[in-house]
C-alpha positions as CSV (number, residue, x, y, z in Angstrom):
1,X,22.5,6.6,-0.3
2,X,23.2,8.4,-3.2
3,X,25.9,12.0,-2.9
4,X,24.1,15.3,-2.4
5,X,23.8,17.5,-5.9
6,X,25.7,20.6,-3.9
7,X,28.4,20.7,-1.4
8,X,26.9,20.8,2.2
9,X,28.5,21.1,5.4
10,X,25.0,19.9,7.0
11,X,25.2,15.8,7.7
12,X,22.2,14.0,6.1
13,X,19.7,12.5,8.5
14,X,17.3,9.9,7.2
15,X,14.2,8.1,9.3
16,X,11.9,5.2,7.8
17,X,8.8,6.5,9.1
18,X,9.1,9.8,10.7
19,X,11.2,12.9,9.6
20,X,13.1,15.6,11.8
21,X,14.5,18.8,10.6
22,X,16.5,20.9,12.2
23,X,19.7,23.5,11.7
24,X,21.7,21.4,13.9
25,X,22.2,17.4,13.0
26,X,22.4,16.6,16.8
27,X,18.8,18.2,17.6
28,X,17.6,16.3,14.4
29,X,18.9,13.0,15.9
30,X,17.4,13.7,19.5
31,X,13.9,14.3,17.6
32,X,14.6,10.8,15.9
33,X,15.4,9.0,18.9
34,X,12.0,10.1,20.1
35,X,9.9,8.6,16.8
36,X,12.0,5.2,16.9
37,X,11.4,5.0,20.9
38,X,7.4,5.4,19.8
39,X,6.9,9.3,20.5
40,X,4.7,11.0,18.3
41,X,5.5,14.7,16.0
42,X,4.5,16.3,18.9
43,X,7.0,14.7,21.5
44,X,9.8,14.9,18.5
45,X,9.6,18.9,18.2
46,X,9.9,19.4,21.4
47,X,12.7,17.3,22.2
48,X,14.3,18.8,18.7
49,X,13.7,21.9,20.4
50,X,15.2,21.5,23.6
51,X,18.2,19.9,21.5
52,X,18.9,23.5,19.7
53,X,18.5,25.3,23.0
54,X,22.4,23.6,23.6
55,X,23.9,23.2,20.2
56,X,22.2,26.3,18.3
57,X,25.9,28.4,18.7
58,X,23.7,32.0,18.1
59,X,20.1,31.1,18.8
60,X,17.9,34.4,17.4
61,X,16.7,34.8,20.7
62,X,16.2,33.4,24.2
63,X,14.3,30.5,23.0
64,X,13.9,28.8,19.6
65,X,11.1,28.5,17.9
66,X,9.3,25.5,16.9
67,X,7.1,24.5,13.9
68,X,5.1,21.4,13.4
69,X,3.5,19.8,10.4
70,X,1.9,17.1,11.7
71,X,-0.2,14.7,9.4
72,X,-1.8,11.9,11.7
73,X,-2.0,8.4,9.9
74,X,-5.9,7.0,9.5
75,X,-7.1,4.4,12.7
76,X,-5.4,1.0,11.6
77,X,-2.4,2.0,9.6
């Protein structure tokens, strides 16, 4: 792993074959657990979701909003 290009205060999260983004690296690693444990994009937001609702300290309002990008993979790959 090579060092960021600019100082962050954000931890770097990496996944092999799925990728979760969020503003808070805890809700990025719940959305992780859920790929590696064989949950799809879908399952993943909303468990990254759920995740901010506890560790967002100033959420914008009383929920958080959620945006997937999901891409699925052709039958047999």
């Amino acid at each position: 792993m090579t060092s960021l290009p600019f100082i962050s205060r954000r931890s770097p999260v990496y996944g092999r074959r799925g990728t979760v983004a969020t503003s808070q690296p805890l809700a990025t690693a719940a959305g992780l657990e859920i790929l590696t444990k064989g949950g799809n994009a879908a399952d993943a937001a909303v468990a990254a979701a759920a995740a901010l609702n506890v560790t967002e300290p100033a959420p914008p309002g009383s929920g958080v909003t959620c945006s997937l990008s999901f891409t699925p993979l052709s039958q047999g790959e």
